[in-house]
mmCIF entry with sequence, helices, sheets and N, C-alpha, C, O atoms, coordinates in Angstrom:
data_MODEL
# 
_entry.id   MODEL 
# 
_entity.id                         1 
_entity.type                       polymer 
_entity.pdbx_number_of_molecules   1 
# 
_entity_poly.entity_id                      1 
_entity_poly.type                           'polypeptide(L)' 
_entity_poly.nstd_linkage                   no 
_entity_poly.nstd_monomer                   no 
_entity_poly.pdbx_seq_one_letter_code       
;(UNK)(UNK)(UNK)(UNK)(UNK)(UNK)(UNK)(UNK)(UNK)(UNK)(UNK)(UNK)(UNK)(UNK)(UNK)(UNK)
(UNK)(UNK)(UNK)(UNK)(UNK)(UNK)(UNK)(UNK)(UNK)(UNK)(UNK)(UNK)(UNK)(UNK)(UNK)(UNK)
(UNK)(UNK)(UNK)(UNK)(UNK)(UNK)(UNK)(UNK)(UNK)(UNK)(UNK)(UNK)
;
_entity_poly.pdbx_seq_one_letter_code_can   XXXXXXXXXXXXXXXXXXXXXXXXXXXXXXXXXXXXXXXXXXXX 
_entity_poly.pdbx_strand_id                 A 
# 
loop_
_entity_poly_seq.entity_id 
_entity_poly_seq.num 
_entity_poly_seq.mon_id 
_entity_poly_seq.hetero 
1 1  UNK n 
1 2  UNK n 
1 3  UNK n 
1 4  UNK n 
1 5  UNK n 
1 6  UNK n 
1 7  UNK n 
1 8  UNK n 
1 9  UNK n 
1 10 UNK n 
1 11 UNK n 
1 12 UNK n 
1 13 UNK n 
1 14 UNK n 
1 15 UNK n 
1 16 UNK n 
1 17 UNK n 
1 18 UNK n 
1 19 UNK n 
1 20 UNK n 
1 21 UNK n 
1 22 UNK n 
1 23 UNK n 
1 24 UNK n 
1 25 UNK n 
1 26 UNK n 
1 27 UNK n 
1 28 UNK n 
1 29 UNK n 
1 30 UNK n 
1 31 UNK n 
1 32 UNK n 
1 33 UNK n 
1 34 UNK n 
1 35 UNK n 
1 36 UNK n 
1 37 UNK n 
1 38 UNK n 
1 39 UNK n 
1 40 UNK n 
1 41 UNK n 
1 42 UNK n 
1 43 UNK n 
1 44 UNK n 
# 
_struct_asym.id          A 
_struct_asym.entity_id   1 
# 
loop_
_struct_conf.conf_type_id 
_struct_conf.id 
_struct_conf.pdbx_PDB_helix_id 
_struct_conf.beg_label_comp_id 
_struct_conf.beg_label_asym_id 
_struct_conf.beg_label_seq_id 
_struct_conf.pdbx_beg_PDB_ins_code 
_struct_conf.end_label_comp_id 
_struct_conf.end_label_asym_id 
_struct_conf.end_label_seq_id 
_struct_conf.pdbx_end_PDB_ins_code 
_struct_conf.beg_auth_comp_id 
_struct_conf.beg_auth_asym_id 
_struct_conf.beg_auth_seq_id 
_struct_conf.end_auth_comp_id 
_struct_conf.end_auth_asym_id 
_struct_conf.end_auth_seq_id 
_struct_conf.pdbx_PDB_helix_class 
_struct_conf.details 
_struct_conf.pdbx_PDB_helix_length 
HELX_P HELX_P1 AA1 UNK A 7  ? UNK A 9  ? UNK A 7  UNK A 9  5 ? 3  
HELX_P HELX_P2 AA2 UNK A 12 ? UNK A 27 ? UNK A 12 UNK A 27 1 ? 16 
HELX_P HELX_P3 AA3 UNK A 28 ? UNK A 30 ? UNK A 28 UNK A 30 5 ? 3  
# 
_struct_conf_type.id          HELX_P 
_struct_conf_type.criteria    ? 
_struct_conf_type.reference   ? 
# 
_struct_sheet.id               AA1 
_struct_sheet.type             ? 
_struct_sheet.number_strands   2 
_struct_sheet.details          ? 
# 
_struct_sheet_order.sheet_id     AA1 
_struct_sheet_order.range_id_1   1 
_struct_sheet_order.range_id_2   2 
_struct_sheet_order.offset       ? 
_struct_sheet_order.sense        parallel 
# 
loop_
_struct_sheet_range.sheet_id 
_struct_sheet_range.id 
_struct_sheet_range.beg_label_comp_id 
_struct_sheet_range.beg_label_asym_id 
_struct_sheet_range.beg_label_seq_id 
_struct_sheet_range.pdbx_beg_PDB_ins_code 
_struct_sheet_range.end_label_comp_id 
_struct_sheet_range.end_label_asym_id 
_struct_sheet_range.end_label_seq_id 
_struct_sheet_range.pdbx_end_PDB_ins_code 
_struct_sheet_range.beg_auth_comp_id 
_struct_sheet_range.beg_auth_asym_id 
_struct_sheet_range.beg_auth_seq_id 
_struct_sheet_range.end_auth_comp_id 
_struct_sheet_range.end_auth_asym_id 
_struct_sheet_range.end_auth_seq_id 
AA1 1 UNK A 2  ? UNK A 4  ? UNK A 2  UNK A 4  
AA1 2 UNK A 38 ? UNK A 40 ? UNK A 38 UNK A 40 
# 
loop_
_atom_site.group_PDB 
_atom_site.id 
_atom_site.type_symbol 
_atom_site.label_atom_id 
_atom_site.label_alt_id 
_atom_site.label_comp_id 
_atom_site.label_asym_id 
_atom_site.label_entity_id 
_atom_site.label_seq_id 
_atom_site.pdbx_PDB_ins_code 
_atom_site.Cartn_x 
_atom_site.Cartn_y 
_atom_site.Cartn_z 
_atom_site.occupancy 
_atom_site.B_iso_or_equiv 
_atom_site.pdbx_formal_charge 
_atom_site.auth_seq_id 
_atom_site.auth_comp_id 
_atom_site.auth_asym_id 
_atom_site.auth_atom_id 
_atom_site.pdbx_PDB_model_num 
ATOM 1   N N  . UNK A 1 1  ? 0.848  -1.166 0.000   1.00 0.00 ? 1  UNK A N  1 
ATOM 2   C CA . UNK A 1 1  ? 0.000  0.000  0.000   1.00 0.00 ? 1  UNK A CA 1 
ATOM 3   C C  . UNK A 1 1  ? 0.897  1.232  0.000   1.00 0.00 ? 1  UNK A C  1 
ATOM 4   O O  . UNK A 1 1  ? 1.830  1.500  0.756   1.00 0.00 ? 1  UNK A O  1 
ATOM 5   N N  . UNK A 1 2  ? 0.382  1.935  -1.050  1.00 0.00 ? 2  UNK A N  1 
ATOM 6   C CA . UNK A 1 2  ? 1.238  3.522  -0.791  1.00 0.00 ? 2  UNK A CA 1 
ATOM 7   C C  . UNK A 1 2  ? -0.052 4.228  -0.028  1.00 0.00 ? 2  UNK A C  1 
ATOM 8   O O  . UNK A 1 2  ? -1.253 4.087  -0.258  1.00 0.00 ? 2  UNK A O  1 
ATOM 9   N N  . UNK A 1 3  ? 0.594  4.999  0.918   1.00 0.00 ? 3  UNK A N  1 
ATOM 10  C CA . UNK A 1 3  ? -0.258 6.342  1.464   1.00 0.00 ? 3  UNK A CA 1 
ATOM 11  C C  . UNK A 1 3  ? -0.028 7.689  0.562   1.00 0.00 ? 3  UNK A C  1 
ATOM 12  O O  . UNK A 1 3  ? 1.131  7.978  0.266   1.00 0.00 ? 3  UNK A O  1 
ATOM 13  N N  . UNK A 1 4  ? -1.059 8.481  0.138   1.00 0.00 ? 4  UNK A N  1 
ATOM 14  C CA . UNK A 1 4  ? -0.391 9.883  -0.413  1.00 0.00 ? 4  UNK A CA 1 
ATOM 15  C C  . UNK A 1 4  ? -0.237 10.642 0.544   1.00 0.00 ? 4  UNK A C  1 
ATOM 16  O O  . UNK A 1 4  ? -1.292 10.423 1.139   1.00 0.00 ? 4  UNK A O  1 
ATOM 17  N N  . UNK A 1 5  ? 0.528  11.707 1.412   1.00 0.00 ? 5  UNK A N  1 
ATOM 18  C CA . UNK A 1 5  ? 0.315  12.596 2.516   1.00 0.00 ? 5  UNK A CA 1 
ATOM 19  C C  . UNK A 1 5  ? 1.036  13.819 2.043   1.00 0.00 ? 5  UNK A C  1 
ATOM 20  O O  . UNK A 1 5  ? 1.627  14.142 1.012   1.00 0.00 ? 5  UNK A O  1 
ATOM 21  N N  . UNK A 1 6  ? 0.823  14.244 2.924   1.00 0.00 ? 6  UNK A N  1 
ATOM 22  C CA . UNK A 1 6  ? 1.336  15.742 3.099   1.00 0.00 ? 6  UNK A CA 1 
ATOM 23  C C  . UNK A 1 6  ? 0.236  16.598 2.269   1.00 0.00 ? 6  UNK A C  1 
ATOM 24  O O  . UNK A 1 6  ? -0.590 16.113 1.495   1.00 0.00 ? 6  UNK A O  1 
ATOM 25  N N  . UNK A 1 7  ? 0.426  18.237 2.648   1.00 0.00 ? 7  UNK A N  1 
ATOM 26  C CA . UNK A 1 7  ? -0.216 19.330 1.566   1.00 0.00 ? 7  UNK A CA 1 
ATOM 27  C C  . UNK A 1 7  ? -0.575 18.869 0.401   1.00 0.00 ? 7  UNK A C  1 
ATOM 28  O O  . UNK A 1 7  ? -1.632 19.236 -0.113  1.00 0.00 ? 7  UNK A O  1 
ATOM 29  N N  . UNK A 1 8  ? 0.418  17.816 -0.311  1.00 0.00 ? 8  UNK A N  1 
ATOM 30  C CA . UNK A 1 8  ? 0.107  17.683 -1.525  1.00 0.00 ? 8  UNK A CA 1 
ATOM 31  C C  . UNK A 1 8  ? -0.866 17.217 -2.295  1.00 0.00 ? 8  UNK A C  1 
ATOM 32  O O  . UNK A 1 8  ? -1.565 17.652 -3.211  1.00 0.00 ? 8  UNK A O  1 
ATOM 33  N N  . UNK A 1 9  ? -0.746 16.234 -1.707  1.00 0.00 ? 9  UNK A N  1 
ATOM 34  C CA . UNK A 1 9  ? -2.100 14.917 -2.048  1.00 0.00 ? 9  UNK A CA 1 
ATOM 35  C C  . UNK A 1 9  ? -3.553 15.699 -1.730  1.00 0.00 ? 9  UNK A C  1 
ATOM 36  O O  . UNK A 1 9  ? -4.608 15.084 -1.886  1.00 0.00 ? 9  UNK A O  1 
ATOM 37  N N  . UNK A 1 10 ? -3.540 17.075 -1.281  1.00 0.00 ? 10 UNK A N  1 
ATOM 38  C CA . UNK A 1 10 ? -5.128 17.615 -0.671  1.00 0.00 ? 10 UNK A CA 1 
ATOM 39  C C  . UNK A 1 10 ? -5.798 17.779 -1.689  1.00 0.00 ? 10 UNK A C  1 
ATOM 40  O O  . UNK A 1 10 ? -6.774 18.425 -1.308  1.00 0.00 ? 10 UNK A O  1 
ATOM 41  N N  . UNK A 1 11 ? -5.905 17.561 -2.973  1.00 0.00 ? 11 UNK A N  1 
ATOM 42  C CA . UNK A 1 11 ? -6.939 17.958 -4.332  1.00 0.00 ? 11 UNK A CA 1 
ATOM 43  C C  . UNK A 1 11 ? -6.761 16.069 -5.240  1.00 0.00 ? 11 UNK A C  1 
ATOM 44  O O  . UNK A 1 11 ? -6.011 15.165 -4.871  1.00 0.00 ? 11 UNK A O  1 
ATOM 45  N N  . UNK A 1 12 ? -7.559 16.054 -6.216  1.00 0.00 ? 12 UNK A N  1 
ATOM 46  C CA . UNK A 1 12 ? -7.858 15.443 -7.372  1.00 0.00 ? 12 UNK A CA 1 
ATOM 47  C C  . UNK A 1 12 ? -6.377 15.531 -7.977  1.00 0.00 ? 12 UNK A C  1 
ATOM 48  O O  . UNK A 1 12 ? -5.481 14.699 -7.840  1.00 0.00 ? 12 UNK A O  1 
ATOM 49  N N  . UNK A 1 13 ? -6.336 16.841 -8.736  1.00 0.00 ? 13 UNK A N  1 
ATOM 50  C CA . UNK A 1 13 ? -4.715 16.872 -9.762  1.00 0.00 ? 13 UNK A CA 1 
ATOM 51  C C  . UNK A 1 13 ? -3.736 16.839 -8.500  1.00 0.00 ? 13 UNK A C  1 
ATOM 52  O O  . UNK A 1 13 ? -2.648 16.417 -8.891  1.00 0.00 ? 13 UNK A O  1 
ATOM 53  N N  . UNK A 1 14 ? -3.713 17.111 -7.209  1.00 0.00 ? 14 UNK A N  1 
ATOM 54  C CA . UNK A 1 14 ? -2.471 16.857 -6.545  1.00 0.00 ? 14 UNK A CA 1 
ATOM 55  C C  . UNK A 1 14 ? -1.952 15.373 -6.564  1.00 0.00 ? 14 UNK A C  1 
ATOM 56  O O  . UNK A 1 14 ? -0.934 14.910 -7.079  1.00 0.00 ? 14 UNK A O  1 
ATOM 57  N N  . UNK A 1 15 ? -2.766 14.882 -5.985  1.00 0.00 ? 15 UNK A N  1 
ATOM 58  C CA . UNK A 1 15 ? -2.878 13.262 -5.976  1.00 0.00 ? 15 UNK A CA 1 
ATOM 59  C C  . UNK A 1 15 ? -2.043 12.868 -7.637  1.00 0.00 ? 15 UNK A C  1 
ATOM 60  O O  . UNK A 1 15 ? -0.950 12.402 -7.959  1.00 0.00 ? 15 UNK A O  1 
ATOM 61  N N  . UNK A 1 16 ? -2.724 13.141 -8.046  1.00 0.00 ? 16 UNK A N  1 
ATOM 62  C CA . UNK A 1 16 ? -1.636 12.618 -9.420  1.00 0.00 ? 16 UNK A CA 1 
ATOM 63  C C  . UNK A 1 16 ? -0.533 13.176 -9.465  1.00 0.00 ? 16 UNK A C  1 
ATOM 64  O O  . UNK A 1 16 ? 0.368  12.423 -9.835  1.00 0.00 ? 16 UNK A O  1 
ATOM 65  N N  . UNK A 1 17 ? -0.189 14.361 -9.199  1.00 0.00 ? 17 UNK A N  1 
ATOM 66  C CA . UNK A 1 17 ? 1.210  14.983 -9.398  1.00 0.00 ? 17 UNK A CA 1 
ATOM 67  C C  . UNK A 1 17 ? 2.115  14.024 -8.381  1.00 0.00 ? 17 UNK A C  1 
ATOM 68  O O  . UNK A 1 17 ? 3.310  13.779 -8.549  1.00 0.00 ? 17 UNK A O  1 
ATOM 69  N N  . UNK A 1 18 ? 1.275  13.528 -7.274  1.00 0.00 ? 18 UNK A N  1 
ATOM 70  C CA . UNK A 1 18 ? 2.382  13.012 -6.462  1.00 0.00 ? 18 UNK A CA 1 
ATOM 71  C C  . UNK A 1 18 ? 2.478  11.413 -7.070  1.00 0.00 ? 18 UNK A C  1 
ATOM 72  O O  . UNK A 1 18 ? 3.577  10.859 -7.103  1.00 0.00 ? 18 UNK A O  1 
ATOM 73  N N  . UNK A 1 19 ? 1.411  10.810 -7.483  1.00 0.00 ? 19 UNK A N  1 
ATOM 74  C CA . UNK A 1 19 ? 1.427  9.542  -8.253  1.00 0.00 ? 19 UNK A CA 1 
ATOM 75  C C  . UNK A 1 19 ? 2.739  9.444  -9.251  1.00 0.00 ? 19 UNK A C  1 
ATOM 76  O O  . UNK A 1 19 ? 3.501  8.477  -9.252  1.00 0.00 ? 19 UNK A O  1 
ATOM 77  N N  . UNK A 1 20 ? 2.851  10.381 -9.939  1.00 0.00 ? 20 UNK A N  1 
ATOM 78  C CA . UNK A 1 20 ? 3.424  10.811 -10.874 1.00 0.00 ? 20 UNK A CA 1 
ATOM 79  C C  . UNK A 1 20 ? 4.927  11.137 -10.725 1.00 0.00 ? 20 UNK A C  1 
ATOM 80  O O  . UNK A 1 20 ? 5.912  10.775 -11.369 1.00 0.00 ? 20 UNK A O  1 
ATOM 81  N N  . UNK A 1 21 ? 4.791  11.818 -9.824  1.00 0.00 ? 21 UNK A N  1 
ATOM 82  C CA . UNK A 1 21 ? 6.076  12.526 -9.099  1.00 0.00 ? 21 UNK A CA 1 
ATOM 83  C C  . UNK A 1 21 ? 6.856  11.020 -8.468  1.00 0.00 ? 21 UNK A C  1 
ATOM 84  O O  . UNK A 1 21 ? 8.037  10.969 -8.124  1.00 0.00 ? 21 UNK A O  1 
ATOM 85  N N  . UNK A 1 22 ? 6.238  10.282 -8.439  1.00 0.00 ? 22 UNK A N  1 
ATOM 86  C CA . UNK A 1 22 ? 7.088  9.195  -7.236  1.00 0.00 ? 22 UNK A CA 1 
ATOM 87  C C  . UNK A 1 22 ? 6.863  7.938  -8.156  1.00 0.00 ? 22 UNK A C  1 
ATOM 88  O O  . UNK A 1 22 ? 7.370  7.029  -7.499  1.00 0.00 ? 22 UNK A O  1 
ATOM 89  N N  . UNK A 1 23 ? 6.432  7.458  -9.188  1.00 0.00 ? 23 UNK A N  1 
ATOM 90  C CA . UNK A 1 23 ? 5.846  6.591  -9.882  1.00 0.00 ? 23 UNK A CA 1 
ATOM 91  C C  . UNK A 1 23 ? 7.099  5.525  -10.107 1.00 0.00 ? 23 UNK A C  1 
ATOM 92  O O  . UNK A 1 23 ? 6.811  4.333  -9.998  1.00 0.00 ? 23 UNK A O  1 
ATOM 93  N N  . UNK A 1 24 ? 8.583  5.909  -10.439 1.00 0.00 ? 24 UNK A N  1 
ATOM 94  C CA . UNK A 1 24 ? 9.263  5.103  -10.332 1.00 0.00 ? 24 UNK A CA 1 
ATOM 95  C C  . UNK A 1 24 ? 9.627  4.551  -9.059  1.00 0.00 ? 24 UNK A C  1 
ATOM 96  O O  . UNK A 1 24 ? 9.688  3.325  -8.963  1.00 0.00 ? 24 UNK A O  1 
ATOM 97  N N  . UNK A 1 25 ? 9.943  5.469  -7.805  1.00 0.00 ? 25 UNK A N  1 
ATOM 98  C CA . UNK A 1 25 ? 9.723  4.668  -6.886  1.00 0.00 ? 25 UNK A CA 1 
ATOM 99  C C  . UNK A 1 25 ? 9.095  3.804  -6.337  1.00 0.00 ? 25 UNK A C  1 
ATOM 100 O O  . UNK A 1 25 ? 9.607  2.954  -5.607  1.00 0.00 ? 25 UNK A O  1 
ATOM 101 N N  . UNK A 1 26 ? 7.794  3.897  -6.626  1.00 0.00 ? 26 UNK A N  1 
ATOM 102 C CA . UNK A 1 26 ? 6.595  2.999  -6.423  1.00 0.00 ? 26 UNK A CA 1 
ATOM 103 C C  . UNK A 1 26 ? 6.638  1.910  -6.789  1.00 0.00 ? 26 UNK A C  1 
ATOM 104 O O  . UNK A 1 26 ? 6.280  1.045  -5.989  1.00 0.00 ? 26 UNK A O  1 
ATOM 105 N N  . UNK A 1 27 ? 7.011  1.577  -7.905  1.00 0.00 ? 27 UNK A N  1 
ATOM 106 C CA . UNK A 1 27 ? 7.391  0.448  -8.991  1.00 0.00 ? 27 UNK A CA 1 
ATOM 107 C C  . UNK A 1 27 ? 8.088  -0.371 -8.090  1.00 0.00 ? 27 UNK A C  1 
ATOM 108 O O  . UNK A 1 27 ? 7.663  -1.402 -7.569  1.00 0.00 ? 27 UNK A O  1 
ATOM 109 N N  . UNK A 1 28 ? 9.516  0.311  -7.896  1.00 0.00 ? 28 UNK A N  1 
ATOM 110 C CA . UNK A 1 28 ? 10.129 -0.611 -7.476  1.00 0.00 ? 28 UNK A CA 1 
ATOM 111 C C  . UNK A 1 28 ? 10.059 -1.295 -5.930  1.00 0.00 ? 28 UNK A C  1 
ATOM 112 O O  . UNK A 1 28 ? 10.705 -2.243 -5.484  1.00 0.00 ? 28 UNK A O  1 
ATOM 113 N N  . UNK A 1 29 ? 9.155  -0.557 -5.363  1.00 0.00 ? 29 UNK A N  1 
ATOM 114 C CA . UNK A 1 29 ? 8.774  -1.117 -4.311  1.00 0.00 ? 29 UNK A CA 1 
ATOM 115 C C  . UNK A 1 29 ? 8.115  -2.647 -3.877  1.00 0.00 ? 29 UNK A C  1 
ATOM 116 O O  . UNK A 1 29 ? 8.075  -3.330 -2.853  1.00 0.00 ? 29 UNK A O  1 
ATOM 117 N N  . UNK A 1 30 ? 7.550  -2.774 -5.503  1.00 0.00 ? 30 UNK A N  1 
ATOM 118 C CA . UNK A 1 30 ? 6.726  -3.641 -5.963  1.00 0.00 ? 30 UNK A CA 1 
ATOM 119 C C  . UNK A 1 30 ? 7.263  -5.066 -5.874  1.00 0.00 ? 30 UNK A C  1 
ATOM 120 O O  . UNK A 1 30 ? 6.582  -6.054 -5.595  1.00 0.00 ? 30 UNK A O  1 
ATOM 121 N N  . UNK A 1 31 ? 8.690  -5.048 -6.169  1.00 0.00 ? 31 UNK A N  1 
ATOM 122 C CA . UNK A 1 31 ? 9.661  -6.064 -6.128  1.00 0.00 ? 31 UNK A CA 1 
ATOM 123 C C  . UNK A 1 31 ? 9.547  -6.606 -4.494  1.00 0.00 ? 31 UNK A C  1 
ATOM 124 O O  . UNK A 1 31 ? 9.549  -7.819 -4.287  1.00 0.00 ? 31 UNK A O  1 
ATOM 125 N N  . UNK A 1 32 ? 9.465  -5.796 -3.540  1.00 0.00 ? 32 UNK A N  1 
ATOM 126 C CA . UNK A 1 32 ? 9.462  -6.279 -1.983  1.00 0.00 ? 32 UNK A CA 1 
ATOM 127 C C  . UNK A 1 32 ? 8.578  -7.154 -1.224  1.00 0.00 ? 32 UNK A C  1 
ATOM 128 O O  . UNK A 1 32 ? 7.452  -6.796 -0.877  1.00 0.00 ? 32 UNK A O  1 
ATOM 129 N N  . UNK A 1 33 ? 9.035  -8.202 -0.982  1.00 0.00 ? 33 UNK A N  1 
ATOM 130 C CA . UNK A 1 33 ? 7.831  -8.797 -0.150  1.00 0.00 ? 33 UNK A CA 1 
ATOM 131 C C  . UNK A 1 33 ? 6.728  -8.130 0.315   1.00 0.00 ? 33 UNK A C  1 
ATOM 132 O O  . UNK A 1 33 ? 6.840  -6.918 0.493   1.00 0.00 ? 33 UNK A O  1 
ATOM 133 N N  . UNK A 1 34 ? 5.410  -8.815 0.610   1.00 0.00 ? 34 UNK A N  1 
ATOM 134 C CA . UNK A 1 34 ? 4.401  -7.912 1.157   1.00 0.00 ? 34 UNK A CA 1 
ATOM 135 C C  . UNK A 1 34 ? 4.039  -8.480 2.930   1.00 0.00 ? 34 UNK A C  1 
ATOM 136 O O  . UNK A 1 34 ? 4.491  -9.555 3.324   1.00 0.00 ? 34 UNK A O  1 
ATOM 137 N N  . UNK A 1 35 ? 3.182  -7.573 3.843   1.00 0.00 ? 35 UNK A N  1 
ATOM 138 C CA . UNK A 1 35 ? 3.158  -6.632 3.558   1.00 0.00 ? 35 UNK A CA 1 
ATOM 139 C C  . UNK A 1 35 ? 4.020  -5.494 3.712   1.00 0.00 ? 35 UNK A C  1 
ATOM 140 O O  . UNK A 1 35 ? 5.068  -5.551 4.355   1.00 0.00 ? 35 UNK A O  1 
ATOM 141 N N  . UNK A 1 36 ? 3.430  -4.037 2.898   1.00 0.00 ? 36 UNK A N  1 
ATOM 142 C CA . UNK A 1 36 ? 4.418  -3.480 3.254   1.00 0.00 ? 36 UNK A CA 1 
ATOM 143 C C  . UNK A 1 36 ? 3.324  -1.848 3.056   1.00 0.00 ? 36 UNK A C  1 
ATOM 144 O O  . UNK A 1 36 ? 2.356  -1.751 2.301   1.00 0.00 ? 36 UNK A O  1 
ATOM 145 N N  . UNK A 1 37 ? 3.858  -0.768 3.961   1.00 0.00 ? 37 UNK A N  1 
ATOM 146 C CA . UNK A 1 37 ? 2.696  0.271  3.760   1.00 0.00 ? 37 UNK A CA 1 
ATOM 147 C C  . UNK A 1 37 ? 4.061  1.764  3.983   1.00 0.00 ? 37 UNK A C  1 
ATOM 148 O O  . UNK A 1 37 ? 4.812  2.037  4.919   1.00 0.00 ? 37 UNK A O  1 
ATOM 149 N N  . UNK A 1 38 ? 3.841  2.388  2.665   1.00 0.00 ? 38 UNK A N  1 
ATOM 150 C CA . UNK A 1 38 ? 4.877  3.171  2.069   1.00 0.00 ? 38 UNK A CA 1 
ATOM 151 C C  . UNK A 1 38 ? 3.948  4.733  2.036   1.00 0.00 ? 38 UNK A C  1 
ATOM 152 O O  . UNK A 1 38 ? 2.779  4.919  1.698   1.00 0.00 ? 38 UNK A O  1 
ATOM 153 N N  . UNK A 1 39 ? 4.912  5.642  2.492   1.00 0.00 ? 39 UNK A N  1 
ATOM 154 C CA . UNK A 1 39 ? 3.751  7.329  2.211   1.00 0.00 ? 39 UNK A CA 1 
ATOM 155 C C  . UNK A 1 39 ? 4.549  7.842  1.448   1.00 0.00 ? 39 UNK A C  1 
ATOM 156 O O  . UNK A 1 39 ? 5.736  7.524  1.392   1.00 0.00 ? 39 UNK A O  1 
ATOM 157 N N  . UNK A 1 40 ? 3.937  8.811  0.675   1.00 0.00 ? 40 UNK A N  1 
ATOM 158 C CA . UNK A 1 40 ? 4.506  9.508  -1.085  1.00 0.00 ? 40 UNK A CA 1 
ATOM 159 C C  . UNK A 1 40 ? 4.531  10.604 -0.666  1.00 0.00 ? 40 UNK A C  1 
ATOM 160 O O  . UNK A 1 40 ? 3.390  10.648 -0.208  1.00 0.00 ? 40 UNK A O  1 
ATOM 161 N N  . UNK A 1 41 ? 4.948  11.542 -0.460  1.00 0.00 ? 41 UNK A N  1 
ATOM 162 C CA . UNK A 1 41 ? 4.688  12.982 -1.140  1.00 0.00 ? 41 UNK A CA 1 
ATOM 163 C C  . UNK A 1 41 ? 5.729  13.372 -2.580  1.00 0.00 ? 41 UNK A C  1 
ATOM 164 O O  . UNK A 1 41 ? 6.778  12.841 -2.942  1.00 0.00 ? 41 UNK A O  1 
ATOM 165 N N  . UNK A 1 42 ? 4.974  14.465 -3.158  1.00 0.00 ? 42 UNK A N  1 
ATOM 166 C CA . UNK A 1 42 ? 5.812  15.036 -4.403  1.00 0.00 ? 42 UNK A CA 1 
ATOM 167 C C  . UNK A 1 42 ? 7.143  14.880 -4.087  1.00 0.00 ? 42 UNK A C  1 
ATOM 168 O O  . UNK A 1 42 ? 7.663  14.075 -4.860  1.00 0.00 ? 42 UNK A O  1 
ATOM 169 N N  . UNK A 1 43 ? 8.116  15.441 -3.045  1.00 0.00 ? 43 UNK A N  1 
ATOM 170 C CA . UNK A 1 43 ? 9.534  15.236 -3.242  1.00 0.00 ? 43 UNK A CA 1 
ATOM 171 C C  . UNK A 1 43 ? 10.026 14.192 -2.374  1.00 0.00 ? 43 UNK A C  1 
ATOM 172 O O  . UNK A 1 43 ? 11.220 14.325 -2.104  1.00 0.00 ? 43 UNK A O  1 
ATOM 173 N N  . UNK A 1 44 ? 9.548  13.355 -1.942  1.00 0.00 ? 44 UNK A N  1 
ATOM 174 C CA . UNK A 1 44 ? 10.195 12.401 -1.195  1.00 0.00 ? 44 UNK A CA 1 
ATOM 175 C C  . UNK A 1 44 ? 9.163  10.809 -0.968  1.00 0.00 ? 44 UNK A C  1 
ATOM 176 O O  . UNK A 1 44 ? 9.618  9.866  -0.320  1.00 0.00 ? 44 UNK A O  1 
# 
């Protein structure tokens, strides 16, 4: 599970910017055993 947090994630288009913004990281998270519960914001 990713969490979105921070300021960013507070709208519709934020949420994607941070989807977006972190999308390769996400990926590779994917490779990791489960479970596992990960939070996004735009820069980190």
């Amino acid at each position: 599970m990713v969490a979105l947090t921070g300021a960013d994630a507070g709208s519709v288009f934020g949420q994607l910017e941070v989807v977006m913004s972190r999308w390769r990281d996400i990926e590779r998270r994917l490779t990791e055993p489960s479970p596992f519960i990960y939070a996004a914001t735009r820069t980190t």
